[in-house]
N, C-alpha and C positions, 0 to 999 in steps of 0.2 A: 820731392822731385816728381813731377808728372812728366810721363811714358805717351809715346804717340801708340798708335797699334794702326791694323789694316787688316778692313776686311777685306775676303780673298773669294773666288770661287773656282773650281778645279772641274776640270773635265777627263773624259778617256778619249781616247783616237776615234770612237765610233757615236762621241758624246750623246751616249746611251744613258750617263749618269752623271750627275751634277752633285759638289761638294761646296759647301759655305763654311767656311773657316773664322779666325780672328788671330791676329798676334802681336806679337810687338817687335817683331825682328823677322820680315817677309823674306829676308834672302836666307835666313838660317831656316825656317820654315822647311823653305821649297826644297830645299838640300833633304832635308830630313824628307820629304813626301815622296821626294824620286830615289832616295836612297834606300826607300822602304825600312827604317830605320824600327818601325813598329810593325812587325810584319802582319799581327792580328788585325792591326785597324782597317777601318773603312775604307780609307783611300788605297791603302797597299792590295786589299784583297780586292779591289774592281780598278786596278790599276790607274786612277786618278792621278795625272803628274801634269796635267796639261791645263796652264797657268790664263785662263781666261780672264777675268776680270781682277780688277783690285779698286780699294774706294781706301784711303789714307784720313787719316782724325788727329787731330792735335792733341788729345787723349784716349787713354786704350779704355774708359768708362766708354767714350763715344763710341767708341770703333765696336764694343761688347750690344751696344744696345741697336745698330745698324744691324750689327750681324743676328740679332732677333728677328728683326723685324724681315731681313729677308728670308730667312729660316721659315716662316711662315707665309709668305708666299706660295704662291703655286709654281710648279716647273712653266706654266707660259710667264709667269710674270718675270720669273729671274730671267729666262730668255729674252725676255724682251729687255731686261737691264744690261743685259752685257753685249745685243745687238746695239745699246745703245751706246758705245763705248769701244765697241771690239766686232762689227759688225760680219767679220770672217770668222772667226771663232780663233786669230792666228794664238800661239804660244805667249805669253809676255813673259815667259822663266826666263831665258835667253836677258833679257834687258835688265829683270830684278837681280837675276847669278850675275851683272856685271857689274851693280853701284858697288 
């Protein structure tokens, strides 16, 4: 059985810092990132919860091998990806916490 995934990027309030993720279950995800569920990691300790972009794959291979390829980008490039899509920088948790 093939899994879709999504990749994801996260910001803070003062989006000082930017996170690229992947998963296969984007609303359980985002739960766990604002619930600081992992309190060591990345996102909890620079406060990352604020749900900027997503880019969705029909399998989570694809969705792993997207989220490389932005992962190596520059911070202007990923800006420029999620201006391209999300040109406010608004929240999309709100819309993923409701499917």
């Amino acid at each position: 059985m093939v899994h879709g995934g999504t990749v994801y990027i996260l910001t803070n309030k003062n989006r000082t810092t930017l996170y690229t993720g992947v998963t296969s279950d984007l609303t359980a995800r985002i739960q766990e990132h604002r619930q600081k569920i992992y309190p060591n990691s990345f996102t909890a300790r620079y406060n990352l919860n604020i749900l900027v972009y997503m880019e969705h794959f029909a399998g989570i291979e694809e969705a792993i091998e997207r989220e490389k390829k932005i992962k190596n980008k520059t911070r202007i490039n990923k800006e420029r990806l999620i201006n391209s899509t999300n040109p406010n920088w608004h929240d999309l948790s709100p819309e993923v916490l409701s499917w």
